[in-house]
N, C-alpha and C positions, 0 to 999 in steps of 0.2 A: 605463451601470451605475454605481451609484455606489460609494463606495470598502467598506462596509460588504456590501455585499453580493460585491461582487469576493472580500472576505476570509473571508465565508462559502464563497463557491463555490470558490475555493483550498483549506480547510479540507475539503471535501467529499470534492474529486476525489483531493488528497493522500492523502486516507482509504481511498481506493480503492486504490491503489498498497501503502501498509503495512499492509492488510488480506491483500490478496495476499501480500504477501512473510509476513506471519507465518502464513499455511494453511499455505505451502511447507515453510516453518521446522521447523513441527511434526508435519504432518502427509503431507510426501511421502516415500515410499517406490520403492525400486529393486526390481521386479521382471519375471523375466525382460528385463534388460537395458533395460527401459523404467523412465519416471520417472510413476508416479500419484500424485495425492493418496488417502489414502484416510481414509474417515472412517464412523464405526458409524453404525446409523439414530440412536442413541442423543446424538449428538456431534453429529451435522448438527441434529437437532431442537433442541437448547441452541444452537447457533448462530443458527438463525432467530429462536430465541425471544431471544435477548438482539442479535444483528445487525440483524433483517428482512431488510431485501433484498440487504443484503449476501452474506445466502445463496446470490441466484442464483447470483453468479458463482462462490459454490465446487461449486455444481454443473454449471457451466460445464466448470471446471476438471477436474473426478475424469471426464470423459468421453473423457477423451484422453491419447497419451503429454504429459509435460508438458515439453517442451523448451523454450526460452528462447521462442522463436515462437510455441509453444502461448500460453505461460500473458500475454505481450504480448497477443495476438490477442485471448483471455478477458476479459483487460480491458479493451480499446479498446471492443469489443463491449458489454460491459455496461454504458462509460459512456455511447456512443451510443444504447442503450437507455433507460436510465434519466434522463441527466443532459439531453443535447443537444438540444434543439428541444423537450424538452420540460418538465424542469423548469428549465433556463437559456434563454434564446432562443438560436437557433442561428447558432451563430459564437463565443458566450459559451465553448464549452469549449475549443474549439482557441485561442483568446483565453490563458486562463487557463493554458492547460497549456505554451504558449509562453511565458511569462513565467518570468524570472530565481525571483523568490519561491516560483514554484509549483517551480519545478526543482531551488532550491537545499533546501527545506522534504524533497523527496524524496530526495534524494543525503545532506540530513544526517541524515536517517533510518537511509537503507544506513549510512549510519556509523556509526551508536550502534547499531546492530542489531549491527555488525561488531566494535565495540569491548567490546562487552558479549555477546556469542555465549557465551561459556561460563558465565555465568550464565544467559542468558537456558535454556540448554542442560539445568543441573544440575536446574530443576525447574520444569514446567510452568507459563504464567502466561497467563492470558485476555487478548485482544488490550487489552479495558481497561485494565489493567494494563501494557501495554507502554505505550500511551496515556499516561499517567501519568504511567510514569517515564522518557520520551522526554519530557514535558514540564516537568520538575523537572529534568531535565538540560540541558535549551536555556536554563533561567536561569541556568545557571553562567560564569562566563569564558571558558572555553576554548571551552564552545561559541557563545556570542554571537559570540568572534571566527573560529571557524570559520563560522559560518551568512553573517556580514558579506564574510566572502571569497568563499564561496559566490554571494550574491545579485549581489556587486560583478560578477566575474569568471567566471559558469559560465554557456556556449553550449550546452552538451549536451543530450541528449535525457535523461529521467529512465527511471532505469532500476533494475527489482526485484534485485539483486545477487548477494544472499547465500542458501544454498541450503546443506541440513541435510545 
């Protein structure tokens, strides 16, 4: 695979991961001691319509309690669904999702999700928009040289973190 599409298919699958985490962000709810997503018919249909298939997996998601397990599970699922053997050749994703880049691209996500939580908190923003200003902030200093540490030095698995 060559390096252009590699950075496509990084760009994809990451997408998948901060798609997730901003459903949680805004849209999970504690009831009866369980964690759901929940979302109007109203709100899931503007998602499909500006997502697409991003959709499934938030109706993956609102199907179950959403524990750290659940909501992993929903998305291994939908990208072996969607991405693995079939729009990537298969091996291509656990390729990519094993890679420094793709690990650190998702952990400095969690970060600026983390660092920026009470704004992102104070007033509703479409995942677009997080889109955006996750990416006007990775050209700043501080984050260049967090991302560079990141990519250098992170063995971990990626992981959706932050939880409303």
């Amino acid at each position: 695979m060559d390096v252009n599409k590699k950075k496509k298919a990084l760009k994809e699958l990451s997408r998948v991961f901060k798609f997730e985490l901003w459903i949680r962000f805004y849209f999970l709810q504690e009831t009866d001691d369980k964690l759901q997503v929940f979302l109007s018919e109203e709100q899931m249909n503007k998602i499909h319509e500006e997502y697409g298939e991003l959709a499934d997996l938030v109706k993956n998601m609102t199907k179950v309690n959403l524990t750290p397990e659940a909501s992993q599970k929903a998305i291994v699922e939908f990208i072996g669904e969607k991405y693995d053997g079939t729009k990537y050749n298969l091996g291509t994703v656990p390729e990519i999702m094993n890679s420094a880049g793709f690990r650190a691209e998702v952990e400095v996500f969690n970060m600026w999700v983390s660092l920026h939580e009470k704004q992102l908190d104070e007033n509703f923003l479409p995942f677009h928009k997080w889109e955006e200003a996750f990416e006007e902030w990775k050209g700043t200093e501080q984050a260049k040289k967090i991302i560079t540490s990141f990519t250098m030095g992170q063995k971990g698995v990626p992981t959706s973190s932050c939880s409303n």
